[in-house]
N, C-alpha and C positions, 0 to 999 in steps of 0.2 A: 741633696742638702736641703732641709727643711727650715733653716732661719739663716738670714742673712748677719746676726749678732756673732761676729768672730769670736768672741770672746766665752761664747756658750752655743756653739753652732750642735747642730741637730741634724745629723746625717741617715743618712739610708740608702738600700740598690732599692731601686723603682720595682724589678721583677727579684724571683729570686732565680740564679744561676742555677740552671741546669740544662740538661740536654734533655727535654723531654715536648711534646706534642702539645700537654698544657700551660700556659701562665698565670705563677699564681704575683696577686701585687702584694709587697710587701707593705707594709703598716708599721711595724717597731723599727724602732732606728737604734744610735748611738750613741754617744755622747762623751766630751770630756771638759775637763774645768781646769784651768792650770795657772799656779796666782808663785811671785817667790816670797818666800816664807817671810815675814816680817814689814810687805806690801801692801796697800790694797786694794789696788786694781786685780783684774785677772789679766792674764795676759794672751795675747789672739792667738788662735789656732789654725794655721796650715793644714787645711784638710785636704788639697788637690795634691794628690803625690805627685803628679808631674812636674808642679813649682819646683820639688823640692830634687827628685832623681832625675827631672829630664824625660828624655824617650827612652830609656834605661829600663827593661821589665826585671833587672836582676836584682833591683833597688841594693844594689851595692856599695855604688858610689854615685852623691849628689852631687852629678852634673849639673844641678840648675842652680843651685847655689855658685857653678862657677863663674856664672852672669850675671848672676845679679845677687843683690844685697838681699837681707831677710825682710828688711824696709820695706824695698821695691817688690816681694812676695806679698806682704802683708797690703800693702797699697792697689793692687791690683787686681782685677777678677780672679776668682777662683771656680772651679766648678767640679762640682761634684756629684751631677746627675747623671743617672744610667753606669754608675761606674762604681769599682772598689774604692774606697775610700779613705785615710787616714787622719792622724791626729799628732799635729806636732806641736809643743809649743811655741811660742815664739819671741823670742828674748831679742828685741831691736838696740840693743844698748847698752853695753857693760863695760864699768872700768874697774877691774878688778888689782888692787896691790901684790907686792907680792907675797904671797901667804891667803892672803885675802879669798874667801869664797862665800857664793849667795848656793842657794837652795831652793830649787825650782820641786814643786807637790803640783801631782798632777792627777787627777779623777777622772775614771773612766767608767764608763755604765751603761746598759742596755735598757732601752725604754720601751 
Protein backbone atom coordinates (compact mmCIF):
# COMPACT_ATOMS: atom_id res chain seq x y z
CA UNK A 1 0.00 0.00 0.00
CA UNK A 2 1.63 3.18 -1.20
CA UNK A 3 -0.67 6.10 0.48
CA UNK A 4 -2.22 5.87 3.53
CA UNK A 5 -5.46 8.23 1.89
CA UNK A 6 -8.37 5.54 1.92
CA UNK A 7 -10.16 7.16 -0.11
CA UNK A 8 -7.52 6.98 -3.14
CA UNK A 9 -5.17 4.30 -1.72
CA UNK A 10 -2.38 3.24 -4.04
CA UNK A 11 -1.48 -0.24 -3.79
CA UNK A 12 1.08 -2.90 -4.95
CA UNK A 13 2.97 -6.48 -4.23
CA UNK A 14 6.43 -5.22 -3.11
CA UNK A 15 8.10 -8.44 -5.28
CA UNK A 16 6.48 -9.86 -8.11
CA UNK A 17 5.12 -13.55 -7.43
CA UNK A 18 6.78 -16.22 -8.80
CA UNK A 19 8.67 -19.19 -8.25
CA UNK A 20 11.91 -18.23 -9.53
CA UNK A 21 15.88 -17.59 -8.11
CA UNK A 22 15.42 -13.93 -8.95
CA UNK A 23 13.49 -10.74 -7.48
CA UNK A 24 12.21 -8.42 -9.43
CA UNK A 25 10.66 -5.12 -7.23
CA UNK A 26 7.62 -4.06 -8.45
CA UNK A 27 7.05 -0.28 -9.21
CA UNK A 28 3.42 0.11 -10.89
CA UNK A 29 0.67 -0.39 -8.53
CA UNK A 30 -3.17 0.04 -8.70
CA UNK A 31 -5.67 1.94 -7.86
CA UNK A 32 -9.41 2.70 -7.39
CA UNK A 33 -11.86 5.72 -6.77
CA UNK A 34 -15.29 5.12 -5.69
CA UNK A 35 -17.73 8.18 -4.72
CA UNK A 36 -22.05 7.40 -4.92
CA UNK A 37 -23.44 9.06 -7.68
CA UNK A 38 -24.94 12.34 -6.70
CA UNK A 39 -22.09 12.73 -3.74
CA UNK A 40 -19.07 14.35 -3.19
CA UNK A 41 -17.08 12.77 -1.18
CA UNK A 42 -15.26 9.56 -2.25
CA UNK A 43 -15.88 6.93 -0.26
CA UNK A 44 -12.83 4.61 1.51
CA UNK A 45 -11.59 1.81 0.21
CA UNK A 46 -11.05 -1.63 1.96
CA UNK A 47 -8.05 -2.84 0.39
CA UNK A 48 -6.75 -5.70 3.15
CA UNK A 49 -8.93 -8.65 2.11
CA UNK A 50 -8.53 -10.17 5.17
CA UNK A 51 -10.80 -7.27 6.96
CA UNK A 52 -13.31 -8.23 4.59
CA UNK A 53 -13.15 -12.61 4.24
CA UNK A 54 -11.35 -13.23 7.29
CA UNK A 55 -8.74 -16.28 7.06
CA UNK A 56 -11.01 -17.54 4.44
CA UNK A 57 -8.37 -18.04 1.00
CA UNK A 58 -11.71 -19.04 -0.81
CA UNK A 59 -12.84 -15.36 -0.57
CA UNK A 60 -16.35 -16.99 -0.61
CA UNK A 61 -17.89 -15.78 2.19
CA UNK A 62 -17.07 -12.56 4.37
CA UNK A 63 -16.30 -13.87 7.54
CA UNK A 64 -14.96 -10.64 8.70
CA UNK A 65 -17.72 -8.71 8.29
CA UNK A 66 -19.36 -11.12 10.66
CA UNK A 67 -17.49 -9.18 13.50
CA UNK A 68 -17.34 -6.40 12.90
CA UNK A 69 -19.08 -3.51 11.15
CA UNK A 70 -17.67 -1.85 7.77
CA UNK A 71 -17.06 1.35 10.40
CA UNK A 72 -14.90 -0.68 12.51
CA UNK A 73 -13.05 -1.97 8.96
CA UNK A 74 -12.63 1.41 7.79
CA UNK A 75 -11.41 2.62 11.42
CA UNK A 76 -8.82 0.40 11.91
CA UNK A 77 -5.36 -0.66 10.43
CA UNK A 78 -5.17 -2.09 7.33
CA UNK A 79 -2.40 -3.64 5.55
CA UNK A 80 -1.46 -4.30 2.63
CA UNK A 81 2.25 -4.88 2.24
CA UNK A 82 3.88 -7.98 0.86
CA UNK A 83 0.56 -9.35 -0.07
CA UNK A 84 -2.42 -9.66 -2.93
CA UNK A 85 -4.35 -6.86 -2.48
CA UNK A 86 -8.07 -5.65 -2.99
CA UNK A 87 -10.41 -2.94 -3.55
CA UNK A 88 -13.62 -2.59 -1.99
CA UNK A 89 -15.82 0.18 -1.49
CA UNK A 90 -16.95 1.24 1.50
CA UNK A 91 -20.42 2.52 2.19
CA UNK A 92 -20.49 3.03 6.32
CA UNK A 93 -24.17 4.19 6.13
CA UNK A 94 -27.35 3.85 4.28
CA UNK A 95 -30.94 4.28 4.71
CA UNK A 96 -32.48 3.13 2.06
CA UNK A 97 -36.81 3.44 1.60
CA UNK A 98 -38.52 1.17 0.00
CA UNK A 99 -37.99 1.28 -3.54
CA UNK A 100 -35.27 3.68 -2.88
CA UNK A 101 -31.72 3.04 -4.40
CA UNK A 102 -28.07 5.00 -4.39
CA UNK A 103 -25.39 4.03 -7.01
CA UNK A 104 -22.09 3.46 -5.94
CA UNK A 105 -19.18 4.22 -9.58
CA UNK A 106 -16.22 2.93 -8.88
CA UNK A 107 -12.62 3.45 -10.90
CA UNK A 108 -10.19 1.06 -11.14
CA UNK A 109 -6.62 1.56 -12.92
CA UNK A 110 -3.11 0.49 -13.17
CA UNK A 111 -0.50 3.05 -12.66
Amino acid sequence: HGDDTLALPFYRMSTEPSDSASVKIEKAGHYCISFIEGEDDLLPIVYDTEKVFGWSTTLQEPTGLYTKTVSDIVANPQYGAAKTSSAFAAVEKVTLSPGESITITSFYGEA
